[in-house]
C-alpha positions as CSV (number, residue, x, y, z in Angstrom):
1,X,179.9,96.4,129.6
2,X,177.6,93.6,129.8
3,X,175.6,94.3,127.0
4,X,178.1,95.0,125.2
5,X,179.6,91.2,125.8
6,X,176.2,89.6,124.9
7,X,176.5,90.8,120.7
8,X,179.6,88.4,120.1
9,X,177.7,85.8,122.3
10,X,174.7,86.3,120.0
11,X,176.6,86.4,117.0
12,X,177.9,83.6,117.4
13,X,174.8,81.4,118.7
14,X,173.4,82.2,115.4
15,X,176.2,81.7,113.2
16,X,176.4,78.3,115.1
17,X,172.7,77.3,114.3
18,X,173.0,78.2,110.6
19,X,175.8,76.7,110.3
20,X,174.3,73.6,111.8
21,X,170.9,73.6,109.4
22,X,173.2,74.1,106.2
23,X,175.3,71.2,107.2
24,X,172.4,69.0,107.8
25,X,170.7,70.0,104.4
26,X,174.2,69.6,102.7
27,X,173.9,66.0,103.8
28,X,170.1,64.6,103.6
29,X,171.4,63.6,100.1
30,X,173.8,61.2,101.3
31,X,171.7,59.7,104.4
32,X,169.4,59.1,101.8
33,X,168.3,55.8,102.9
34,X,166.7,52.6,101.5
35,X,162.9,52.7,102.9
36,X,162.2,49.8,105.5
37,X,161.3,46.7,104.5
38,X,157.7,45.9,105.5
39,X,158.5,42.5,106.8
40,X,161.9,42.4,108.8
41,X,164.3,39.4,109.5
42,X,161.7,37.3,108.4
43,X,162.6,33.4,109.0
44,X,162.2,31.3,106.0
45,X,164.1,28.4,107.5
46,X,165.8,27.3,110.8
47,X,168.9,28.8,110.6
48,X,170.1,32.4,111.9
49,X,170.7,33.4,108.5
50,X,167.6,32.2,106.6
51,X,166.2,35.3,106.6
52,X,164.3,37.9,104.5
53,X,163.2,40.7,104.3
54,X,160.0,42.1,102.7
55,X,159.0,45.4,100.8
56,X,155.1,45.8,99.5
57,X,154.4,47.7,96.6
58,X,151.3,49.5,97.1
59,X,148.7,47.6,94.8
60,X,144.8,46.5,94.8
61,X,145.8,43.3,92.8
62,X,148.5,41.0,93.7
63,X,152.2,41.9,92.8
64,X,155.1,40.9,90.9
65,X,158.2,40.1,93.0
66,X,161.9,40.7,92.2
67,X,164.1,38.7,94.5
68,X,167.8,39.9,95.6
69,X,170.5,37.2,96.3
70,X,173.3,38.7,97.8
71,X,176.9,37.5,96.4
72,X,180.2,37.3,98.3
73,X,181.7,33.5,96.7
74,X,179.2,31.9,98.9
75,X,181.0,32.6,102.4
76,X,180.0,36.2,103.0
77,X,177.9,38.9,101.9
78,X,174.5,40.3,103.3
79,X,170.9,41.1,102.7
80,X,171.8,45.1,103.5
81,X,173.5,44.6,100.2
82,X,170.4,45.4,98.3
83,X,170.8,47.7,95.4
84,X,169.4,50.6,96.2
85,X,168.5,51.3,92.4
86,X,165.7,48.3,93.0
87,X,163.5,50.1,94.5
88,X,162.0,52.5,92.2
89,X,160.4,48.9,90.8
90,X,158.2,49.5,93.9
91,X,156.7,52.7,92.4
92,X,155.8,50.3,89.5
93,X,154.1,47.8,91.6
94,X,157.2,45.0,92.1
95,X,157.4,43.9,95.2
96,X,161.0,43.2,96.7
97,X,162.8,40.6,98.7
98,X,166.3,39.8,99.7
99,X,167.6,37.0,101.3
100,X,170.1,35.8,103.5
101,X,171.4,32.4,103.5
102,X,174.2,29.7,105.1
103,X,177.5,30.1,104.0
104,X,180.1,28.2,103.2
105,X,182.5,25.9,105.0
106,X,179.5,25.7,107.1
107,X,177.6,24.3,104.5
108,X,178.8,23.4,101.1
109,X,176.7,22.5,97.3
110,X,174.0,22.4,97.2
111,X,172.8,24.3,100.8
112,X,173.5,28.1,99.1
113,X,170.9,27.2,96.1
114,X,168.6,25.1,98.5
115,X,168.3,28.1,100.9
116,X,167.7,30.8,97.6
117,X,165.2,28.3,96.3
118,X,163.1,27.6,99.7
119,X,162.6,31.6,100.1
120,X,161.0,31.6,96.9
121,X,158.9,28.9,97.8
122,X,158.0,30.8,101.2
123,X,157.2,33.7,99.5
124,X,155.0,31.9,97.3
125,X,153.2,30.3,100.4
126,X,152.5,33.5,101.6
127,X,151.7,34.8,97.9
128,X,148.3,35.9,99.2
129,X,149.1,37.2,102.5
130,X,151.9,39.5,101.0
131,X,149.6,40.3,98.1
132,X,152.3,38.6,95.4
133,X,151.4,37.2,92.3
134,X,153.3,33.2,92.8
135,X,153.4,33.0,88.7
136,X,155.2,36.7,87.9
137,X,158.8,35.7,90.2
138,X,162.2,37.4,88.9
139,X,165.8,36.9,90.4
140,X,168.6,39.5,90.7
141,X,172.1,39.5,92.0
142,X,175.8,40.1,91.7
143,X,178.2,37.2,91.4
144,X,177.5,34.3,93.7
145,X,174.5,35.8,93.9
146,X,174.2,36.2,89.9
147,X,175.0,32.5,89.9
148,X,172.8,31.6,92.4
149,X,169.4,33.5,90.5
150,X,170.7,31.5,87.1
151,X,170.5,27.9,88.9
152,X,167.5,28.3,90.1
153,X,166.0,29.6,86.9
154,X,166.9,27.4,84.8
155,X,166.9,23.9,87.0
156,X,163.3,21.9,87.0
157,X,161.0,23.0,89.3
158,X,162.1,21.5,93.1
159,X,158.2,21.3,93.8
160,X,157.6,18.5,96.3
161,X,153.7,18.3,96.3
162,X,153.8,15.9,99.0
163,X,156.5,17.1,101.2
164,X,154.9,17.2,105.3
165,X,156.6,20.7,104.6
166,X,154.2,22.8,103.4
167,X,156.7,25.3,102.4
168,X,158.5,22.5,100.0
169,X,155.1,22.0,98.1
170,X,155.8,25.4,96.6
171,X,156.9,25.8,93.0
172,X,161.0,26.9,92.7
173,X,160.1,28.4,89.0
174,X,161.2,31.9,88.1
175,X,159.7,34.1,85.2
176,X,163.4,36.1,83.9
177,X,166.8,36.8,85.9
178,X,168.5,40.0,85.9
179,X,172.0,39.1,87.4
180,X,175.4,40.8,87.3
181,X,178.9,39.4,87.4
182,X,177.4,36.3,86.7
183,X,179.0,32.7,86.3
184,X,177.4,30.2,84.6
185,X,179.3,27.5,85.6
186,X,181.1,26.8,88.6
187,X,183.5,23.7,87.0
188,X,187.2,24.3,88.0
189,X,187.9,22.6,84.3
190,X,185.3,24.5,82.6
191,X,186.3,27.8,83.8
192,X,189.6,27.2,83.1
193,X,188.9,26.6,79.3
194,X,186.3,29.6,79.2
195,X,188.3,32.3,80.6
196,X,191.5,31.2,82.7
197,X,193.7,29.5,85.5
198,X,193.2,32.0,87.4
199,X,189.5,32.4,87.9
200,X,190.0,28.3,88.0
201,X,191.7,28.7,91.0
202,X,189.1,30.8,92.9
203,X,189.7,30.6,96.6
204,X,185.7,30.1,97.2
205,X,185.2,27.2,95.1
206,X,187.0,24.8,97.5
207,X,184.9,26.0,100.4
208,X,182.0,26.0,97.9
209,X,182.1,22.3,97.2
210,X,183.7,21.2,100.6
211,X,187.0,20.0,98.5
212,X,190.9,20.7,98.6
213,X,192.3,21.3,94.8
214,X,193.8,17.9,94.7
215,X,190.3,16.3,94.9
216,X,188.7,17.9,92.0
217,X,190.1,15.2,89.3
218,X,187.9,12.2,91.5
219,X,184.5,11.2,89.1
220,X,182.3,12.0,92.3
221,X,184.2,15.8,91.7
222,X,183.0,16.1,88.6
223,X,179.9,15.3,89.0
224,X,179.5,17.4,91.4
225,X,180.5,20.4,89.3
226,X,178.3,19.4,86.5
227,X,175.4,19.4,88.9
228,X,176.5,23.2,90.3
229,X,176.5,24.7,86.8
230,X,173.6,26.6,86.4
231,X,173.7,26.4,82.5
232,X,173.9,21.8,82.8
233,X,169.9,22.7,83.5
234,X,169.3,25.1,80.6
235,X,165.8,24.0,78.3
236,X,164.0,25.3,75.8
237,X,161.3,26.1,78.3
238,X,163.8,28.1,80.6
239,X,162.8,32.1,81.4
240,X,164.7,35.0,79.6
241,X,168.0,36.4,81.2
242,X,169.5,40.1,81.4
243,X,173.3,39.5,82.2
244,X,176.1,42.6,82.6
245,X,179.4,42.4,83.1
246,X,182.3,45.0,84.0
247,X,185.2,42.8,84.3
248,X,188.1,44.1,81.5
249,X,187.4,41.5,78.2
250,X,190.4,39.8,76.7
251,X,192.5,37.1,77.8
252,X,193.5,36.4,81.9
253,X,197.3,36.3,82.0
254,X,198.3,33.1,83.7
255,X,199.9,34.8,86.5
256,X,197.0,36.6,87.2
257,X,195.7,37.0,91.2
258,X,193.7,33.7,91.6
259,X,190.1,34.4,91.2
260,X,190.9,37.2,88.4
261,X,188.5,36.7,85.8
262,X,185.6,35.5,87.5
263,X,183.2,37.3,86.2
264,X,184.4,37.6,83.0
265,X,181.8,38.3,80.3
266,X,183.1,34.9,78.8
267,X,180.5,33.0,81.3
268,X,178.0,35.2,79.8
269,X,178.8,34.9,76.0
270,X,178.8,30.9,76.6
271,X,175.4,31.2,78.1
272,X,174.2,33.4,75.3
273,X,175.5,31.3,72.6
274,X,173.3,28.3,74.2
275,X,170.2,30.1,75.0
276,X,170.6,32.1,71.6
277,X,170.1,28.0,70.0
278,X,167.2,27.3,72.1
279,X,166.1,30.9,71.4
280,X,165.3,32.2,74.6
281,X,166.0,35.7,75.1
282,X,169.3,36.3,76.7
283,X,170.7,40.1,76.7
284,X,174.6,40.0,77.3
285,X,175.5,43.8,78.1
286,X,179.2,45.2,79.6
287,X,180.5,48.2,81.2
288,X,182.5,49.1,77.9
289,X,179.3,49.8,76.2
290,X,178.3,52.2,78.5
291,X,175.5,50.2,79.5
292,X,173.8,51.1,82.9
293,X,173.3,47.7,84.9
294,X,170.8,49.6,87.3
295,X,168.8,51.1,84.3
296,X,168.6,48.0,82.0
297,X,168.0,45.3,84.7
298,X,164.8,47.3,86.1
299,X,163.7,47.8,82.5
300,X,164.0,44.2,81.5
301,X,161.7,43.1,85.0
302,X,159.2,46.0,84.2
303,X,159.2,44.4,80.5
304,X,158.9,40.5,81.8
305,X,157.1,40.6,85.0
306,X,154.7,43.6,84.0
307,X,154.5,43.2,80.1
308,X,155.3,46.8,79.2
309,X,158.3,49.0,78.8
């Protein structure tokens, strides 16, 4: 009788442990996860959240780097964020890095771009220890972000050779940007004739500059927003840009969801039209043309920050 008990006993136990290996093979795919960063939590700055971390791509000679900028309208948003798609760049010998960095109403223009641009310039200070080339640099990133990677690119080089930082002696120059979502400009007025009240009235862009709506119209306002446009800075000298967009085309009706058309491909066809004068390369690509953002923005780094295809 007691043998006879043991077969279901049996059976089952090993109905149980296949059961248990398929299920884990059936889900190694999704747990799939992004390999560490070499460096971890690394400070760049002061603050909790200026942070980075650090991958290495296995090379004898120093690396390009591709930097990630998280988005989130400057208030939220995180590091983890990372595209995943990034890192077959290592396996061509880019290097990565994404950042943290303040957020607003903690901080307002310019602390966001001041943070982005100081981890560059950390990474360039410790070009050699990290085995990074300081003059091959790209920028990546999704909306705030996007804008971010743009502003940096294109403004003059925030080098401060004789700064007691030693940091701040570092170059802010980057060689080509690879952004998605992007805007080019951050002007309440501008945005409004580009592409709509509603993206005008973005919740983030009073926390953003530290205003309420009905202060925009003062001349210290404007200025402001002329300053926080990353195409006021765009030269002849300025690196090449990859820019995609998914946002539906066409006109924002004007009782649109504030913040609808924010990244409408509008901010990108305004920056191509400029850039297309000074001719600098700038590829302007949308989800409508079956374009794959992950694809195309590694291609365009392997093509500017390796020289091949």
């Amino acid at each position: 009788m007691k043998t006879h008990r043991l077969f279901p006993l049996l059976a089952a136990l090993i109905v149980s442990l296949l059961t248990s290996g398929t299920s884990h093979a059936q889900k190694a795919p999704r747990q799939t996860a992004k390999p560490r960063p070499d460096l971890v939590k690394v400070h760049y700055g002061d603050h909790e959240r200026q942070v980075l971390d650090f991958w290495k791509a296995k090379s004898d000679k120093p690396t390009p780097l591709v930097v990630f900028i998280h988005g989130g309208g400057f208030r939220a948003g995180s590091k983890e964020g990372i595209p995943a798609s990034l890192f077959a760049l290592l396996d061509k010998g880019i290097s990565l890095m994404a950042i943290n960095y303040r957020f607003s109403p903690g901080v307002t223009f310019p602390a966001h771009y001041m943070d982005s641009a100081r981890s560059i310039q950390y990474a360039r200070h410790h070009a050699k220890e990290w085995n990074i080339d300081p003059t091959r640099i790209g920028a990546t990133g999704g909306s705030a972000g996007a804008g971010t990677s743009l502003w940096i690119g294109f403004h003059d080089d925030m080098a401060d050779p004789k700064n007691a930082d030693p940091v701040l002696r570092e170059s802010t120059r980057l060689s080509c940007m690879a952004v998605s979502g992007a805007q080019t400009s951050y002007d309440p007025f501008v945005i409004k004739e580009w592409v709509g009240e509603a993206a005008a009235n973005h919740p983030a862009l009073e926390g953003f500059y530290g205003l309420k709506r009905d202060q925009y119209e003062t001349p210290a306002a404007r200025e402001m927003f002329k300053k926080a446009a990353p195409i006021t800075y765009l030269t002849k000298d300025d690196p090449p840009v990859y820019a995609f967009y998914n946002e539906p085309r066409g006109p924002v009706p004007p009782d649109a969801k504030p913040g609808t058309g924010i990244h409408h491909i509008n901010f990108g066809l305004k920056l191509k039209e400029q850039m297309d004068r000074l001719g600098i390369e700038c590829t302007i690509r949308h989800a409508d043309e079956k374009a794959s953002y992950a694809q195309e923005a590694n291609e365009f780094f392997i093509k500017h920050l390796l020289g091949t295809k």
